[in-house]
C-alpha positions as CSV (number, residue, x, y, z in Angstrom):
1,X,-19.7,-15.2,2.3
2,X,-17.4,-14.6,5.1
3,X,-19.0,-13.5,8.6
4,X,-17.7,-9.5,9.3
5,X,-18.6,-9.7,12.9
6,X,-14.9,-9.5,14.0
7,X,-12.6,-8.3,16.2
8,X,-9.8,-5.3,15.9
9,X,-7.4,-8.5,15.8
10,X,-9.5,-10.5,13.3
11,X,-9.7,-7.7,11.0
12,X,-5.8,-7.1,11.1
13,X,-4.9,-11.0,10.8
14,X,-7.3,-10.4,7.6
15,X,-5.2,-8.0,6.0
16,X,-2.0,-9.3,6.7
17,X,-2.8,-11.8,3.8
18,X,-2.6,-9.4,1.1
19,X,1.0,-8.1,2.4
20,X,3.3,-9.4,-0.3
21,X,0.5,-8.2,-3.0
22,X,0.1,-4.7,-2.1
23,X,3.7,-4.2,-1.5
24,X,4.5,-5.1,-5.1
25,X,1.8,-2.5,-6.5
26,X,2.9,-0.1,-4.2
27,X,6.5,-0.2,-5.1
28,X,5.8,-0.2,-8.4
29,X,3.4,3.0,-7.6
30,X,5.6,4.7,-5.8
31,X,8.3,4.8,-8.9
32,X,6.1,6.8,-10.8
33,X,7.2,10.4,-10.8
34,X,4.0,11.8,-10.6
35,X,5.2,15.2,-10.4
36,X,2.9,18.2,-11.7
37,X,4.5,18.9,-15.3
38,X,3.1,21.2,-17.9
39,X,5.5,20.8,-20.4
40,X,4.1,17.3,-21.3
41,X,-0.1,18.4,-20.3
42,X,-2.6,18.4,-22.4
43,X,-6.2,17.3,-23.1
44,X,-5.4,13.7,-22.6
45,X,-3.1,14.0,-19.3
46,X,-3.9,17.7,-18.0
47,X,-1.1,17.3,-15.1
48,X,1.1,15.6,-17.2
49,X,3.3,12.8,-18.3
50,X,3.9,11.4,-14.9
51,X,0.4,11.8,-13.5
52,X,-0.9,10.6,-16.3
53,X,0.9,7.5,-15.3
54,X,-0.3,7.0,-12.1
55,X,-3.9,7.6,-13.0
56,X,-3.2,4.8,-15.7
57,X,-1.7,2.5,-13.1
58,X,-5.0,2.5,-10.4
59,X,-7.3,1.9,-13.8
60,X,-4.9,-1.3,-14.4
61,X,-4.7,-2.4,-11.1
62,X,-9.1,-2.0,-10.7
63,X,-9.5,-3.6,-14.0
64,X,-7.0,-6.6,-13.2
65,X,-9.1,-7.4,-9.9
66,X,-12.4,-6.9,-11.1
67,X,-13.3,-3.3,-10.1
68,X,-15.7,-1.5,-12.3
69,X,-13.1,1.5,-13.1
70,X,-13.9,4.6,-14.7
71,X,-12.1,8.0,-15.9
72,X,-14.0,11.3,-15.2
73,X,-13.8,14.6,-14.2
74,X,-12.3,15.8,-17.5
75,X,-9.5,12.7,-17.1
76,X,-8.3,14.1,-14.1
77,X,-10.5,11.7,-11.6
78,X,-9.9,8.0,-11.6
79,X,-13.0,6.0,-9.9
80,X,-13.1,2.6,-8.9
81,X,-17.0,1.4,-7.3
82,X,-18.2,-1.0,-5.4
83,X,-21.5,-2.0,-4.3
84,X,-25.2,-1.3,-5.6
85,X,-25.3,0.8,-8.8
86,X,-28.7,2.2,-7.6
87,X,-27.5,3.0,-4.1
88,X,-29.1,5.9,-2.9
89,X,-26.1,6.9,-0.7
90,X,-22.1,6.6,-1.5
91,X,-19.4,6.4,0.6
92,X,-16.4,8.0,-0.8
93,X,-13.0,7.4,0.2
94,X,-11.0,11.1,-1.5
95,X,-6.8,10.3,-2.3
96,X,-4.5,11.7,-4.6
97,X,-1.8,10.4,-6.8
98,X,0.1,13.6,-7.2
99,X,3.4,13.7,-5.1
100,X,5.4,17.3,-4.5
101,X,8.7,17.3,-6.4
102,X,11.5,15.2,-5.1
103,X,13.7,18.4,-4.4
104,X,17.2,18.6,-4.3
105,X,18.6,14.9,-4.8
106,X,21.9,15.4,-2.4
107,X,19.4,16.0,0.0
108,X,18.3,12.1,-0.1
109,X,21.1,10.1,1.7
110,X,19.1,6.7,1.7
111,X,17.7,6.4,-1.9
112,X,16.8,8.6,-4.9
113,X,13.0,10.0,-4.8
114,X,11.6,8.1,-7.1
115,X,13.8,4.9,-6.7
116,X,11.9,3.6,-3.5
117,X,13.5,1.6,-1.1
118,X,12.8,-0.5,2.3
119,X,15.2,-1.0,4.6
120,X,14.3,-2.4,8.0
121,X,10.7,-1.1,8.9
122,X,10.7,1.6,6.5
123,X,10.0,2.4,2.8
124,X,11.3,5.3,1.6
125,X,10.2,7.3,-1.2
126,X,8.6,10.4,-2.7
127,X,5.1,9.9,-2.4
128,X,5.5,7.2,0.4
129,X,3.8,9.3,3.4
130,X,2.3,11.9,1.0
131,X,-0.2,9.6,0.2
132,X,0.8,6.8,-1.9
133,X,0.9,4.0,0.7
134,X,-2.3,5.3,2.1
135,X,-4.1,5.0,-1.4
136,X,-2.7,1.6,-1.6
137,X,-4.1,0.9,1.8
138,X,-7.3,1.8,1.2
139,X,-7.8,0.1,-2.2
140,X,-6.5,-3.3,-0.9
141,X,-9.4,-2.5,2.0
142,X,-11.9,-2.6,-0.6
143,X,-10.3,-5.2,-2.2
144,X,-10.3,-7.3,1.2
145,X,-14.2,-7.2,1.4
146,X,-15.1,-8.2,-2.3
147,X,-13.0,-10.9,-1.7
148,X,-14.3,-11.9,1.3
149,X,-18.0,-11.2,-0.6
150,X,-19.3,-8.5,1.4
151,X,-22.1,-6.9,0.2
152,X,-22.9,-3.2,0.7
153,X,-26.2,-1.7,0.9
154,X,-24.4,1.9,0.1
155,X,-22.1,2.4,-2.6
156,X,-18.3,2.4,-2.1
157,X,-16.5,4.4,-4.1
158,X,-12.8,5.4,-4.5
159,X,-12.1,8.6,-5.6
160,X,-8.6,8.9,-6.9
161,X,-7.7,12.9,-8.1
162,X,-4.3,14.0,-9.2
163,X,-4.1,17.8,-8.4
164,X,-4.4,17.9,-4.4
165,X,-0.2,19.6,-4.5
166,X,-1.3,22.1,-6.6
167,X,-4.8,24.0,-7.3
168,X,-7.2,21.5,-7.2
169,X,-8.8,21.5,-10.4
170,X,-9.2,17.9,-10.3
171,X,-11.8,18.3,-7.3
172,X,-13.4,21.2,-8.5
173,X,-14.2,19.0,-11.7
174,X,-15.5,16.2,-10.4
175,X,-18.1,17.7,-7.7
176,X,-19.5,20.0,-11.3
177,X,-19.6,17.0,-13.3
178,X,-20.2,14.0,-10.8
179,X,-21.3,15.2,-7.6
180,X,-20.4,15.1,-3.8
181,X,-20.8,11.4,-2.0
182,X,-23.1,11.5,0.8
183,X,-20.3,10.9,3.1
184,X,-16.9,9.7,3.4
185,X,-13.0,10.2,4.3
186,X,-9.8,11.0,3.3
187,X,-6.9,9.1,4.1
188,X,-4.5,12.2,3.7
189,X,-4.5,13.0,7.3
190,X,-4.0,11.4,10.6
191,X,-5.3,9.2,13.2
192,X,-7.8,9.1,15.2
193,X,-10.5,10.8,13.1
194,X,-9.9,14.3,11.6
195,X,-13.0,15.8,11.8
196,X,-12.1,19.5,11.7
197,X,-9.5,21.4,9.2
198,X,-7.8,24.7,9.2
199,X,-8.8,27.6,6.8
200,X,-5.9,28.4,4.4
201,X,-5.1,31.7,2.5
202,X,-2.0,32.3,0.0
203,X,-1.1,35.7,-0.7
204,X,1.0,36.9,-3.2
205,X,3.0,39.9,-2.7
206,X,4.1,41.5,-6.0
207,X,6.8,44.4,-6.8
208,X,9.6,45.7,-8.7
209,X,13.4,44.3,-7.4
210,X,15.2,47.8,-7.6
211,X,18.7,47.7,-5.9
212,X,20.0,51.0,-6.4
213,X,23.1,51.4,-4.0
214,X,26.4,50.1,-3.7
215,X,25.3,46.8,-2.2
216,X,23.5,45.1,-4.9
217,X,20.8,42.5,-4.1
218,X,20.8,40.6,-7.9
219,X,18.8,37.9,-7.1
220,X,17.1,36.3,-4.1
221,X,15.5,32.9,-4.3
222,X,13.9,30.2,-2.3
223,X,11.3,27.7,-2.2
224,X,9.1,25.7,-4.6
225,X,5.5,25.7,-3.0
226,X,3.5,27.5,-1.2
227,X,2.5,24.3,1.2
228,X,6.5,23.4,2.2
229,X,9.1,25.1,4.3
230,X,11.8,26.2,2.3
231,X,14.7,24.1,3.0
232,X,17.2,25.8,0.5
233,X,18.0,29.5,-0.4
234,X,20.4,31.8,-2.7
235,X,21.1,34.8,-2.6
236,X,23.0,36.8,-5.4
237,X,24.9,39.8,-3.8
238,X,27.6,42.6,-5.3
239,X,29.5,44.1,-2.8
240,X,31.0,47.6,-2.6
241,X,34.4,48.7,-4.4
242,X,36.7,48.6,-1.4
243,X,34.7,45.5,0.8
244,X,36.5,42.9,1.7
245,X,35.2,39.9,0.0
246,X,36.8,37.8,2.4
247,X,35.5,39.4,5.7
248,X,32.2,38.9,4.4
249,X,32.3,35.6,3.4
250,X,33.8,35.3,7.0
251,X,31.0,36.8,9.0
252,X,28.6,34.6,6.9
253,X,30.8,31.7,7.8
254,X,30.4,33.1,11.3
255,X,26.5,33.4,11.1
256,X,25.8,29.9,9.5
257,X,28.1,28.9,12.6
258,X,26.6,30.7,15.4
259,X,22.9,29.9,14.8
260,X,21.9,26.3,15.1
261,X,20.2,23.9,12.9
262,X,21.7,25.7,9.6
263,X,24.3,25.3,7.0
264,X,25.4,26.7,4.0
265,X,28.1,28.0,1.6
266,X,29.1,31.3,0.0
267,X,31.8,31.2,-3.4
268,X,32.7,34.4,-5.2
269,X,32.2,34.4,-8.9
270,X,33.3,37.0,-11.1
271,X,32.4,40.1,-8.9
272,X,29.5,38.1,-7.6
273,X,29.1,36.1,-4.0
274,X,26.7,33.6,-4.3
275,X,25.2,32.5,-0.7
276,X,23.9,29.1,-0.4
277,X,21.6,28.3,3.1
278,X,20.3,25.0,4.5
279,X,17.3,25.2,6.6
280,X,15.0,22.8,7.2
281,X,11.9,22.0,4.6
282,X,8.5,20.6,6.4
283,X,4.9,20.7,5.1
284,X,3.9,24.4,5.8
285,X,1.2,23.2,7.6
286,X,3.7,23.0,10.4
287,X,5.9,25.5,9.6
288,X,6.9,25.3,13.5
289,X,8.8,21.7,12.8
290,X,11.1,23.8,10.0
291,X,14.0,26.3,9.6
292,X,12.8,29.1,6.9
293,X,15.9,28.8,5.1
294,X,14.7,32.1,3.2
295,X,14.5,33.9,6.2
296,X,17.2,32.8,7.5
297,X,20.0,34.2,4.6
298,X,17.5,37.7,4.7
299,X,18.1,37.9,8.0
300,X,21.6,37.6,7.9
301,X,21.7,39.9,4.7
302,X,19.8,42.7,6.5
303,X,23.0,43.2,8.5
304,X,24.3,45.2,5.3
305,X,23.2,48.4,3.7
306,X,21.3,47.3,0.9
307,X,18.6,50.0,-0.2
308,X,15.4,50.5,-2.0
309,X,13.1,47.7,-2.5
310,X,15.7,45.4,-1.8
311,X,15.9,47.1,1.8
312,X,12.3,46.7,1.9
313,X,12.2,43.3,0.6
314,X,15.0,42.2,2.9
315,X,13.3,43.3,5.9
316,X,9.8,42.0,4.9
317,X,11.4,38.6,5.0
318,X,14.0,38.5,7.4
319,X,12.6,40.5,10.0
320,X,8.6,40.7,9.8
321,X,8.8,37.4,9.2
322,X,11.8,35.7,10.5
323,X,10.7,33.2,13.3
324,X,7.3,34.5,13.0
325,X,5.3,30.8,12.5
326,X,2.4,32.0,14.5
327,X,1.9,35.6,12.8
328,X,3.7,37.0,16.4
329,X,5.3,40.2,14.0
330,X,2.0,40.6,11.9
331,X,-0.4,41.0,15.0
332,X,-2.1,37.9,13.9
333,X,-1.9,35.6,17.0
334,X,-4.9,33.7,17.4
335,X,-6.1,30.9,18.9
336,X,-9.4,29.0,18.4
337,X,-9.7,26.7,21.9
338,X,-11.4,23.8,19.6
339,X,-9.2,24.3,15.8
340,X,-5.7,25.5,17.5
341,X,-3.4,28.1,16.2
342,X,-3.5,30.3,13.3
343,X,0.5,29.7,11.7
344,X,2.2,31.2,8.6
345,X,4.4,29.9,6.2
346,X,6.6,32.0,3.8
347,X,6.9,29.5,0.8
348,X,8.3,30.9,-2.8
349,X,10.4,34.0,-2.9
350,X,11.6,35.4,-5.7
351,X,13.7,38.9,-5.8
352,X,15.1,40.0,-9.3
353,X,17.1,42.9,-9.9
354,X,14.9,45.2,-12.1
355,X,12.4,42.3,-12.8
356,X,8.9,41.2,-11.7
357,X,9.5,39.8,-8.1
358,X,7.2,38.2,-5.4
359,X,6.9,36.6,-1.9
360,X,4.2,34.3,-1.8
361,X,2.5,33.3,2.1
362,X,0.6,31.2,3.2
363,X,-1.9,31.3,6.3
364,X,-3.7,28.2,8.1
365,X,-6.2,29.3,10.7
366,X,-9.1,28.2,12.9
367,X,-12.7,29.6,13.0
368,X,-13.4,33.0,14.4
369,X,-10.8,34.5,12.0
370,X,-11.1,36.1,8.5
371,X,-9.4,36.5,5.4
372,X,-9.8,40.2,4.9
373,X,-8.4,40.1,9.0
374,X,-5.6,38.6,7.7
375,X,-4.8,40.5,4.5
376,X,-5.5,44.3,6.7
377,X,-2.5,43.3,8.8
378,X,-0.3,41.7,6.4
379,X,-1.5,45.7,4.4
380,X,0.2,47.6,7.6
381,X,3.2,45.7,8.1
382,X,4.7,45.8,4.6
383,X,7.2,48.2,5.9
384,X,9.3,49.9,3.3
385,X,8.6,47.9,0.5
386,X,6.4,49.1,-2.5
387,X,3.9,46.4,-3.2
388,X,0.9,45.1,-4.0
389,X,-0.7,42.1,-2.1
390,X,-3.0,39.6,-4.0
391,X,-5.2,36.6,-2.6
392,X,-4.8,33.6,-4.3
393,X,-8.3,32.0,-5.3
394,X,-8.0,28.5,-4.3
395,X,-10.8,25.6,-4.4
396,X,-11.9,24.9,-0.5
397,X,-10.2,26.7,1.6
398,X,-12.4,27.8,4.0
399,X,-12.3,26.0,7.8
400,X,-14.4,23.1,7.7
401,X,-15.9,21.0,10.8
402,X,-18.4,18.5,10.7
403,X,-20.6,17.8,13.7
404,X,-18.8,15.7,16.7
405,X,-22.0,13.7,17.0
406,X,-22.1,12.7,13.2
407,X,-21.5,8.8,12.4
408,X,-18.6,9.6,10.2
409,X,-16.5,11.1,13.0
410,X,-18.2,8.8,16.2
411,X,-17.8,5.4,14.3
412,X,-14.4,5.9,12.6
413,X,-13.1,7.1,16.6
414,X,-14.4,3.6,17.6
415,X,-12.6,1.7,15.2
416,X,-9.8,3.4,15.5
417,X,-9.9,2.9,19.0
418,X,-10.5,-0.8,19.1
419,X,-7.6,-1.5,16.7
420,X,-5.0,1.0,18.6
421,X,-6.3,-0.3,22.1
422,X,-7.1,4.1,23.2
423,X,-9.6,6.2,24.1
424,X,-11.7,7.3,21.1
425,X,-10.9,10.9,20.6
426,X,-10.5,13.2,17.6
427,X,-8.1,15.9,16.4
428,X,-7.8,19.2,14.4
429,X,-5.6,19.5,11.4
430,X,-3.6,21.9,10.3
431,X,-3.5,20.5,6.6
432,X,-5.8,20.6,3.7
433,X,-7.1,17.0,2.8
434,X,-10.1,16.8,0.2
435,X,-12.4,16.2,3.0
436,X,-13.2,19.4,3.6
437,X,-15.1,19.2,0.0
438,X,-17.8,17.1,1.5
439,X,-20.3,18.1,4.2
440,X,-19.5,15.2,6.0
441,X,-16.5,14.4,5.3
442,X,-13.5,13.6,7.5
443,X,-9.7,13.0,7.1
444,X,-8.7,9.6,8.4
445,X,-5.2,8.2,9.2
446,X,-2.7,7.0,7.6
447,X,-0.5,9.2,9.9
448,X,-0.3,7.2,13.8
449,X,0.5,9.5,16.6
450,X,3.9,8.1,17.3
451,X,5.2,8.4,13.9
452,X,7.1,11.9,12.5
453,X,5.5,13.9,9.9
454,X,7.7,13.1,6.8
455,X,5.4,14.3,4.4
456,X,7.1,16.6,1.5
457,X,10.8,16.2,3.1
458,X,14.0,14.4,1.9
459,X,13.9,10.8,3.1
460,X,10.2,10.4,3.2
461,X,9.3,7.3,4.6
462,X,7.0,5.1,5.9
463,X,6.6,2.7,8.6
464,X,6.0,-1.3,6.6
465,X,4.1,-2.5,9.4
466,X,1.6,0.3,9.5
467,X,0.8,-0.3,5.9
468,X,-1.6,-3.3,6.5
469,X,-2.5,-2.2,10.0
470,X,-3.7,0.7,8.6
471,X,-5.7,-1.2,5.5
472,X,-7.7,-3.2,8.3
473,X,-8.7,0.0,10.1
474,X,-10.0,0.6,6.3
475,X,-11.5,-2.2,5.8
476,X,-13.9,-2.2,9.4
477,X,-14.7,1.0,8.5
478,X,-15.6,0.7,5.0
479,X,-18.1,-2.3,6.2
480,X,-19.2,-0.5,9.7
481,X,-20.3,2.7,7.4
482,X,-21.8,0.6,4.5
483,X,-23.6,-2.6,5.8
């Protein structure tokens, strides 16, 4: 057996070994589509075809290197354990194989979502930053100490779910069924150690799309989760007998041109103008780093005299909550001096004329703040429009923060710090990682400070050589927790 005493260095040089190895399983991974899709669930793959896939792959990928591998949790949970079976403690390590959909294709100039692709430093790819290459990382961290015959005293266990993008079922599952490790991390998060995480609250605002005037408001759509920015929006407008079609397609020309960071389109068709807008899609968790593209076209469209709920809707969206990130126009500033700001993100929209319609938000936010705060003043500023506001029951949502002085946040800042040559420190997240599902759990890397947040955006991407520097961090840790 190998001696573990090593330094930062040592560790890295380690890992670099297994680069050509976990690059092939990880493109190979990464050209799953593992995309939510009911129309192929059922008992045997509850998420899907493409899920289902990706759960399949990790069981191979255990079994071919000697893993013992199991399927739980109702076959949404993929485990893969190492160390004593009589352990009295585990150390889990929480990732996820579901990706967010690969959105509008035109939108990725460098490769197709699922067709990943490195060029230079970078791999690009659906799934790449959100959290493929992370899962990868840690696995071939586990892998590095059985081959190197390290023998823990607790058990190490990778938990592998498949329903972290959507509602979490897979989670819920597996803590009824299985249990909750004793302590552990996720590596859907961010360096150094993550040991607090925001609250977070979808509501979904519910009404009737009347457009009873001369400007009609048909149809109004944006947005495909709750958790992203919309990048993309369309609008379906009549216009008045007697408008010129061509002056308003010119002042929208005029708009898209005047404010900055936007594009778009509008085309008649057959009495109809359909608008097109181009914003900027992010993961709502930093709804700051995005351009609302749904917000964006109601704001221009509140220029016109649409009434009824359209009125109401229009405003709702393109005034309460135009440029309104950090709840400014919903009285909900707040600020937690050790969790950050409270944001908001507008995610799905969906106005139809004479139809069930809905606007669906979602909240992050610190400590100190409720939900039933946050629904009250979402209540008084609903304006003109004729709704009703629902909370969304999600699966561990609530803030979560584990104590500063516990070994899970003190020894992962040390390693971190030894391999990044810094000052051990922590951070607060924004995000939702399945961390927050353990009492002492934490989110760890694989985001580094210097690097954008691509996660959920065309052109997702990340950096090659933080792949195995990231699986030695990994790998110290693993053995620091676990000897």
């Amino acid at each position: 057996m190998e001696s573990f005493q090593m330094t930062a260095e040592q560790w890295q040089q380690k890992s670099q070994l297994y680069k050509s190895e976990l690059f092939n399983d990880l493109l190979q991974f990464l050209s799953i589509p593992s995309v939510l899709d009911k129309t192929t669930a059922n008992v045997q793959q509850p998420f899907g075809a493409g899920i289902e896939t990706a759960l399949q792959f990790l069981v191979d990928m255990g079994r071919r290197d000697g893993f013992k591998v199991e399927r739980v949790a109702d076959n949404m949970v993929v485990v893969i354990d190492y160390g004593p079976d009589d352990a009295t403690e585990t150390f889990g390590v929480l990732s996820h194989v579901d990706v967010v959909p690969g959105g509008d294709g035109d939108a990725w100039t460098i490769t197709l979502p699922f067709s990943p692709k490195i060029i230079g430093n970078r791999l690009y790819g659906r799934g790449s930053h959100d959290m493929k290459a992370d899962l990868i990382a840690s696995y071939y961290a586990l892998k590095q100490l059985k081959d190197a015959g390290f023998q823990p005293r607790k058990k190490i266990r990778l938990i592998f779910g498949s329903d972290e993008e959507s509602d979490w079922r897979d989670m819920r599952a597996y803590l009824d069924q299985v249990g909750e490790p004793t302590l552990g991390f996720s590596p859907d998060g961010a360096f150094p150690v993550v040991p607090g995480e925001k609250g977070f609250l979808t509501l979904s605002i519910q009404f009737q799309g009347t457009t009873l005037g001369a400007w009609k408001l048909h149809r109004f759509q944006s947005g495909e989760r709750d958790n992203v920015v919309p990048g993309t929006a369309v609008a379906d407008v009549e216009l008045p007998e007697g408008v010129d079609i061509n002056g308003f397609l010119a002042a929208y020309e005029r708009y898209l041109k005047d404010t900055l960071m936007i594009s778009g389109i509008g085309q008649y068709d057959d009495g109809h103008i359909i608008l097109t807008l181009y914003g900027k899609s992010v993961h709502g968790a930093y709804p700051e780093d995005g351009l609302n593209a749904a917000t964006y076209l109601a704001h221009f469209l509140l220029n016109y005299n649409f009434d009824d709920q359209a009125h109401g809707f229009l405003e709702f969206l393109g005034l309460t909550n135009h440029k309104n990130v950090f709840g400014e126009k919903l009285g909900l500033v707040y600020h937690d001096d050790i969790m950050g700001d409270l944001t908001v993100n507008v995610g799905k929209i969906l106005f139809q004329a004479n139809a069930d319609s809905e606007i669906r938000i979602n909240f992050r936010y610190p400590m100190g703040i409720t939900e039933t705060a946050i629904l009250t003043q979402v209540q008084r500023h609903m304006g003109s429009l004729n709704a009703k506001i629902f909370k969304q029951e999600a699966f561990g949502t609530h803030p979560h923060m584990v104590d500063l002085s516990d070994p899970i946040v003190t020894v992962l800042a040390d390693v971190y710090a030894q391999h990044t040559h810094t000052q051990k420190t922590y951070k607060i997240s924004n995000g939702g990682s399945y961390a927050r599902l353990l009492k002492r759990g934490v989110a760890f890397g694989g985001q580094f400070p210097d690097v954008p947040v691509m996660s959920h955006q065309p052109n997702e991407y990340v950096l090659i050589d933080n792949i195995p520097k990231t699986q030695a961090i990994f790998a110290q840790v693993m053995y620091e927790m676990t000897r």
